[in-house]
KENU-516904 format. One record per residue (C-alpha): y, x, z; residue in three letters; residue number from 1. Coordinates in pm, 1 decimal. Each point is the difference from the previous one (the first is absolute). Example, Ala and Ser with C-alpha at 12.3 -4.5 7.8 and 13.67 -1.06 7.14 Angstrom:
<recs>
{rec {-450.0,1230.0,780.0},"ALA",1} {rec {344.0,137.0,-66.0},"SER",2} 
</recs>
This chain:
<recs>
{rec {-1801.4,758.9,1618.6},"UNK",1} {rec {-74.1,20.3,-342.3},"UNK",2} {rec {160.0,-215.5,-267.8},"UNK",3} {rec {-122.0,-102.3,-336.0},"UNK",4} {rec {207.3,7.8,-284.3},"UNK",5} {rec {-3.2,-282.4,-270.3},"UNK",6} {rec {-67.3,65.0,-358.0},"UNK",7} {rec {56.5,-144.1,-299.0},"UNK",8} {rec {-292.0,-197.8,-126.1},"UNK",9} {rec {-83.0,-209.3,-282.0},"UNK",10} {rec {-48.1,-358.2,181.4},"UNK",11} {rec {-122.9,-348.4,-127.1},"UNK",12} {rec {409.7,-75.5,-44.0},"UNK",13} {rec {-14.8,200.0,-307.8},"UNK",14} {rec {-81.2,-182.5,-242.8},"UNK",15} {rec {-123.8,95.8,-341.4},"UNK",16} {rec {323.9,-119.9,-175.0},"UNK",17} {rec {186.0,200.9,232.7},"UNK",18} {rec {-102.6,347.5,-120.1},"UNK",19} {rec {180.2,3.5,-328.3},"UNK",20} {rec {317.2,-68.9,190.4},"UNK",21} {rec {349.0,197.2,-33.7},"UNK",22} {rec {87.9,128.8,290.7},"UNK",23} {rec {307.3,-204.6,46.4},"UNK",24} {rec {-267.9,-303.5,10.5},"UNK",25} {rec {-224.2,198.0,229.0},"UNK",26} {rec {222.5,175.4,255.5},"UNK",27} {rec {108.7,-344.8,164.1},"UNK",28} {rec {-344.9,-147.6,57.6},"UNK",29} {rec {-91.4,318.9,139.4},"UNK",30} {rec {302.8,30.3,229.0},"UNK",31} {rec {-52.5,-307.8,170.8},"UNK",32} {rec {-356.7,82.4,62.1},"UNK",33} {rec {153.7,313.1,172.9},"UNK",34} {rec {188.2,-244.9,266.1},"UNK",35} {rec {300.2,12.5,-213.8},"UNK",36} {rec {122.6,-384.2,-22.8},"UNK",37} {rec {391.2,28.8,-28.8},"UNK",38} {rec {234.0,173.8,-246.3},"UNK",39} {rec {324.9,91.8,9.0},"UNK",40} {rec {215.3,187.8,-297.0},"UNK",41} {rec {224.8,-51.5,-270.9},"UNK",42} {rec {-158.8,-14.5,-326.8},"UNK",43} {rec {160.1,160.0,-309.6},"UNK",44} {rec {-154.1,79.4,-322.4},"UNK",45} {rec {-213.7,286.6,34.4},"UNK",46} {rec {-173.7,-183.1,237.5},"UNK",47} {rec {-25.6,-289.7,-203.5},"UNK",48} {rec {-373.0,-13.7,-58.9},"UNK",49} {rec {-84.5,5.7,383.0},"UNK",50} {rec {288.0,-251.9,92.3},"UNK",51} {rec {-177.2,-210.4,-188.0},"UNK",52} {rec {-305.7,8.9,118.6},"UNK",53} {rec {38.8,43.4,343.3},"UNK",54} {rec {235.2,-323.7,13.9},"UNK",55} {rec {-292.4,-183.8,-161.0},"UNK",56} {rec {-224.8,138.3,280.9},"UNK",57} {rec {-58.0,-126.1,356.2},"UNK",58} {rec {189.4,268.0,144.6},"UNK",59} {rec {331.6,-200.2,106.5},"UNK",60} {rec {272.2,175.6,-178.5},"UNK",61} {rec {361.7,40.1,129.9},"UNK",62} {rec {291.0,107.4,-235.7},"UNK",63} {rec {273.0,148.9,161.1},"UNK",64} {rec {348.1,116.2,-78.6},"UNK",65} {rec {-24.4,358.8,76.5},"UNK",66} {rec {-340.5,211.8,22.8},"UNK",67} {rec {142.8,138.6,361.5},"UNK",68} {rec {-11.1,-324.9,124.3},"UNK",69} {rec {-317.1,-72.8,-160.1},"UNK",70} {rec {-145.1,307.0,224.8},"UNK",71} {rec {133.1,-134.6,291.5},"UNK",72} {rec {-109.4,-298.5,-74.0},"UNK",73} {rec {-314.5,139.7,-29.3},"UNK",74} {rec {-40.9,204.3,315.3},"UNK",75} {rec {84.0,-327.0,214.3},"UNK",76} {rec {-259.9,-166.0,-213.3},"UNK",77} {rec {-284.0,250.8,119.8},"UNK",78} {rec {142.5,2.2,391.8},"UNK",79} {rec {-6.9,-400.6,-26.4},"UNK",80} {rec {-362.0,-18.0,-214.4},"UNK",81} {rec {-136.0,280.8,109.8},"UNK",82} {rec {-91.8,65.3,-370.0},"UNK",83} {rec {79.4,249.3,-285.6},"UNK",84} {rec {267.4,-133.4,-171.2},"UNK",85} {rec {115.8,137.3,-397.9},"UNK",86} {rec {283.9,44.3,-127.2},"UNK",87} {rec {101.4,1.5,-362.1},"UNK",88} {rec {294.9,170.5,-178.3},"UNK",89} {rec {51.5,123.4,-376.6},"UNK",90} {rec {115.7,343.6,-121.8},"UNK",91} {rec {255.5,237.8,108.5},"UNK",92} {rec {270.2,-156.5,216.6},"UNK",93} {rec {-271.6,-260.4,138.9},"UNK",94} {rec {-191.3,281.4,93.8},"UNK",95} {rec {260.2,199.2,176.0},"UNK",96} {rec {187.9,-364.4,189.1},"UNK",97} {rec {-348.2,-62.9,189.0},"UNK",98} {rec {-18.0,385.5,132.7},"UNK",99} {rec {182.8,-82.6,295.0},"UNK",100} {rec {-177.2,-261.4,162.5},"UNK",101} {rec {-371.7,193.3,-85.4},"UNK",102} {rec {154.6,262.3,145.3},"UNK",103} {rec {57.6,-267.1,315.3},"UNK",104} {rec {-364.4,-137.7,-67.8},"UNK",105} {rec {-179.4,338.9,69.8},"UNK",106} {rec {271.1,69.0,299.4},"UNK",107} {rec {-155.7,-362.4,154.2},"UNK",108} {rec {-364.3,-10.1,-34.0},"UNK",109} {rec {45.8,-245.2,-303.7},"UNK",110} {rec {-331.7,-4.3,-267.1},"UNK",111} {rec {196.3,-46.4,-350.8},"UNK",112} {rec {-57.8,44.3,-378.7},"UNK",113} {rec {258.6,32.8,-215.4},"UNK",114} {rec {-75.2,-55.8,-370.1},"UNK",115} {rec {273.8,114.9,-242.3},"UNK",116} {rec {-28.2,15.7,-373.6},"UNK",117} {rec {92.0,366.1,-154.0},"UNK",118} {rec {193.7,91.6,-273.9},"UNK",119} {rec {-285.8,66.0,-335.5},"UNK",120} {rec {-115.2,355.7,-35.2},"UNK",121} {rec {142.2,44.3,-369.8},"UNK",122} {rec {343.4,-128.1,142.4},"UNK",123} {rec {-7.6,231.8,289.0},"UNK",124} {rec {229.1,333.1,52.2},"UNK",125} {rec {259.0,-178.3,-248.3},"UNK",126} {rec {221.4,-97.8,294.1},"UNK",127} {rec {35.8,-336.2,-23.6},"UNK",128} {rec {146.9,-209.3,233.4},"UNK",129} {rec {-301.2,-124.4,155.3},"UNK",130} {rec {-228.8,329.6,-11.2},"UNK",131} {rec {-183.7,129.1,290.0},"UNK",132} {rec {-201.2,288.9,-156.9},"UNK",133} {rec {-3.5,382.3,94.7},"UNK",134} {rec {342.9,105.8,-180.8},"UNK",135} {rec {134.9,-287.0,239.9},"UNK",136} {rec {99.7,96.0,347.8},"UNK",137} {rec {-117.4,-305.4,166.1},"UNK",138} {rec {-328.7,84.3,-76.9},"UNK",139} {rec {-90.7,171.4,326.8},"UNK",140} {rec {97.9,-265.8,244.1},"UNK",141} {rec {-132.3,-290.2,-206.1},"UNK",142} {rec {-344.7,73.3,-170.1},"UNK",143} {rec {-140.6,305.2,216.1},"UNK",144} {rec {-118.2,19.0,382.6},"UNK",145} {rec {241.4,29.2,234.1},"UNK",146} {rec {229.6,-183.3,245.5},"UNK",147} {rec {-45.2,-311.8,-105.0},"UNK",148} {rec {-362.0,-4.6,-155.1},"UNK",149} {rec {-336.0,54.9,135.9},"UNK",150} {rec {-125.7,-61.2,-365.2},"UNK",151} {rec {174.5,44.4,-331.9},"UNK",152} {rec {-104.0,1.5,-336.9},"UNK",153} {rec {147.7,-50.0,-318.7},"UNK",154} {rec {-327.2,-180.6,-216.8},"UNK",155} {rec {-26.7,187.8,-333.7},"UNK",156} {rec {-330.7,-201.9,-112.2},"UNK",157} {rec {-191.7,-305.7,140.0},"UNK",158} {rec {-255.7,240.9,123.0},"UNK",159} {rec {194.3,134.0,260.7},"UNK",160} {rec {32.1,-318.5,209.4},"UNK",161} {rec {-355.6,-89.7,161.6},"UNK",162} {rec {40.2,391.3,139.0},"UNK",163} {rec {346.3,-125.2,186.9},"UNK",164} {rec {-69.5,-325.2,79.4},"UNK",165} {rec {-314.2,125.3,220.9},"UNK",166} {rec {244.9,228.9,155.8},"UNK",167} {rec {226.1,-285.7,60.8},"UNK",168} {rec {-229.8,-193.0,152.3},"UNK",169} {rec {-142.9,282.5,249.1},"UNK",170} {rec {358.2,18.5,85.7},"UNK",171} {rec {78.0,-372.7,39.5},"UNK",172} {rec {-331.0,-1.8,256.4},"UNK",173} {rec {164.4,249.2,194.2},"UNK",174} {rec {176.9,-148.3,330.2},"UNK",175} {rec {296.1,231.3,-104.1},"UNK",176} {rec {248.6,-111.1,-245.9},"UNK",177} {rec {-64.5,120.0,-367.4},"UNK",178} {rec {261.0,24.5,-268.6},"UNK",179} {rec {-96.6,43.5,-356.4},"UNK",180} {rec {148.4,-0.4,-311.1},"UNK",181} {rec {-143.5,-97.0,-352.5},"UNK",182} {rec {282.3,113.8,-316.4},"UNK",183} {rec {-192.4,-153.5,-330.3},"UNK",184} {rec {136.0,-18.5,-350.7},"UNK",185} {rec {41.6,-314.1,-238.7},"UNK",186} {rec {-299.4,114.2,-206.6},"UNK",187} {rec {-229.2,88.0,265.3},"UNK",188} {rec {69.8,-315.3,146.3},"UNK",189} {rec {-115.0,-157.9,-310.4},"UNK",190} {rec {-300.1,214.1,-32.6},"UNK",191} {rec {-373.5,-128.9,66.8},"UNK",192} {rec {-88.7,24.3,340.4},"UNK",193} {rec {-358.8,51.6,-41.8},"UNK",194} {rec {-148.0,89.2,333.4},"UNK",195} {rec {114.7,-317.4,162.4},"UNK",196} {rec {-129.9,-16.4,391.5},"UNK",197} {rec {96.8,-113.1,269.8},"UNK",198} {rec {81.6,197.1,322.7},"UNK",199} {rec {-211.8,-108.9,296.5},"UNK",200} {rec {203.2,-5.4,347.4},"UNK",201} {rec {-220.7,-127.5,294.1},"UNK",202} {rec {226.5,-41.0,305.5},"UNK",203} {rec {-89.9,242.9,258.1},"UNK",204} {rec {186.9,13.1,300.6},"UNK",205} {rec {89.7,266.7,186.0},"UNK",206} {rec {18.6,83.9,351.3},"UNK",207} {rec {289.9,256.7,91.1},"UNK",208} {rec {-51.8,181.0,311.0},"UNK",209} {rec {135.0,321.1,182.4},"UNK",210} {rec {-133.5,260.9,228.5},"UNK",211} {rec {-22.8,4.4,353.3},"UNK",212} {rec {257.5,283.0,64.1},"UNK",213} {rec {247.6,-241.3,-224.9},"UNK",214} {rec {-83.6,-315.4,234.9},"UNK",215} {rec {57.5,217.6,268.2},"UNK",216} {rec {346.6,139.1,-97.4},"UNK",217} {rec {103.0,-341.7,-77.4},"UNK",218} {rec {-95.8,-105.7,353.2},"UNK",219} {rec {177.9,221.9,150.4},"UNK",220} {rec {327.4,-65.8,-181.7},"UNK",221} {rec {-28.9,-371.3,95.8},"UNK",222} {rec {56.5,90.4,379.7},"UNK",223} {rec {373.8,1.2,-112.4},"UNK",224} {rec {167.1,-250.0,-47.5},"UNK",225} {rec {-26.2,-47.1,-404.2},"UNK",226} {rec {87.7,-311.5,-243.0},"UNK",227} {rec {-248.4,-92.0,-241.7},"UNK",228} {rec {96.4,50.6,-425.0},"UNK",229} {rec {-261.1,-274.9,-178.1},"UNK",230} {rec {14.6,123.5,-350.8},"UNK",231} {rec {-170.0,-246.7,-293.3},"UNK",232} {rec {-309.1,226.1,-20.0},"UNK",233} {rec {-63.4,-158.9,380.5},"UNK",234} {rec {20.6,-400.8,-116.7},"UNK",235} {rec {-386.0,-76.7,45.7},"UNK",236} {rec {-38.7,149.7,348.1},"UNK",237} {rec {289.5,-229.1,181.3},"UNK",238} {rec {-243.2,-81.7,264.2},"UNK",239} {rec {-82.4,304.1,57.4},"UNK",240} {rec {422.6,110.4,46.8},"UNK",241} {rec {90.5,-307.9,184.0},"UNK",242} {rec {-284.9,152.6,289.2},"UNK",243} {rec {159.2,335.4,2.1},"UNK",244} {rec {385.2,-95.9,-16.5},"UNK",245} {rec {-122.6,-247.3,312.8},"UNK",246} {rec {-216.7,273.5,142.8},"UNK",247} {rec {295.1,265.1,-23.8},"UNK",248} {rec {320.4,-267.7,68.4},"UNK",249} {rec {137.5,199.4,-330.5},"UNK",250} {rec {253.3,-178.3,-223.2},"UNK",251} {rec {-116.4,-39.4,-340.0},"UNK",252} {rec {194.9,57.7,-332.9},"UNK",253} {rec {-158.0,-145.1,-332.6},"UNK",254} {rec {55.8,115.1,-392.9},"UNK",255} {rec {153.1,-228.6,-186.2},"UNK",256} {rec {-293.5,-82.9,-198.1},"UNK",257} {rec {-176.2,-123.5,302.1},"UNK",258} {rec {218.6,-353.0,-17.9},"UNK",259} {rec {-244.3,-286.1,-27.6},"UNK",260} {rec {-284.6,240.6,171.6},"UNK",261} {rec {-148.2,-144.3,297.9},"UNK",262} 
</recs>
């Protein structure tokens, strides 16, 4: 089964008054056409420019008293929504405080962006307190792929975004979690965002299915007496569970996050 991917396309939402727009004006408005509809972060003032605007926007915006608890937050926002959710951070220390619960946001499934602000190129290598640049060892984990990041990129020009954001948005249609992260500067934040569009993300379901050799196997382990694990990824096929734990007489253990889930 084949799956189209969504681009980024100029739509009748962008407006002619949009395209001289800084990117800290654009980025929000085309965020929430992404999905993306609730923040979480603590702002500081590299990431002043954006703050602003995105708490002007109508992407509800949380402020919270420690980034790893705004990634947490976060996570349990996309299980509950079942939408990308952002997070927002400023340099250095902000950066390095939300690593943890990415790191737990990839490990789940989760589909997160987390926006930080980055310390100014000319003020870079100079070891300040709040630098993230290559003479800084925390560069690795927090700006590059890896372990926590399907996507990272630290944005040098304005240019560079409508490249990520389409690969954002491929990886935000995906039905596996996506993790991404976008480092930008005070100045480039400021900068005109000229090729302002807006992603287009039809919602295409898809069906998950497994081969017969698989449905076999698991037959054959369900002569034995088994209990049933119902993890969150399982919450819209309850009908479908209650039949086989009645089918099988199998006791049934549920994830937490399944409280409220009929």
């Amino acid at each position: 089964m084949q799956r189209t991917l969504p681009v980024i396309a100029a739509t009748p939402d962008a407006k002619d008054s949009d395209k001289g727009a800084t990117v800290a004006e654009a980025l929000p408005k085309i965020l929430y056409a992404m999905g993306i509809n609730q923040a979480f972060g603590v702002s500081g003032g590299a990431l002043a420019s954006l703050w602003g605007t995105l708490s002007n926007s109508p992407i509800h915006v949380i402020h919270c008293r420690h980034e790893a608890g705004a990634t947490f937050a976060a996570v349990e926002a996309y299980f509950a929504a079942n939408r990308p959710t952002l997070v927002f951070t400023t340099a250095g220390p902000g950066i390095t405080n939300a690593l943890t619960g990415m790191l737990s946001a990839r490990d789940e499934g989760a589909k997160i962006l987390l926006i930080s602000a980055s310390t100014p190129a000319p003020q870079r290598g100079r070891f300040g307190i709040q630098d993230l640049s290559l003479q800084n060892h925390t560069t690795e984990t927090s700006l590059t792929l890896g372990a926590p990041f399907n996507l990272a990129a630290s944005i040098e020009s304005a240019e560079q975004l409508p490249a990520l954001l389409n690969r954002i948005a491929h990886g935000f249609a995906d039905p596996q979690g996506f993790v991404a992260h976008l480092s930008i500067s005070p100045s480039v934040q400021m900068s005109v965002f000229s090729q302002f569009l807006i992603p287009s993300l039809p919602n295409r379901p898809v069906r998950l299915t497994c081969d017969p050799e698989t449905i076999t196997k698991c037959l054959e382990y369900f002569r034995e007496p088994i209990a049933l694990w119902v993890g969150f990824g399982a919450r819209h096929c309850s009908h479908e569970i209650i039949k086989l734990a009645e089918a099988l007489q199998a006791p049934v253990m549920g994830d937490r996050r399944l409280i409220g889930v009929s």
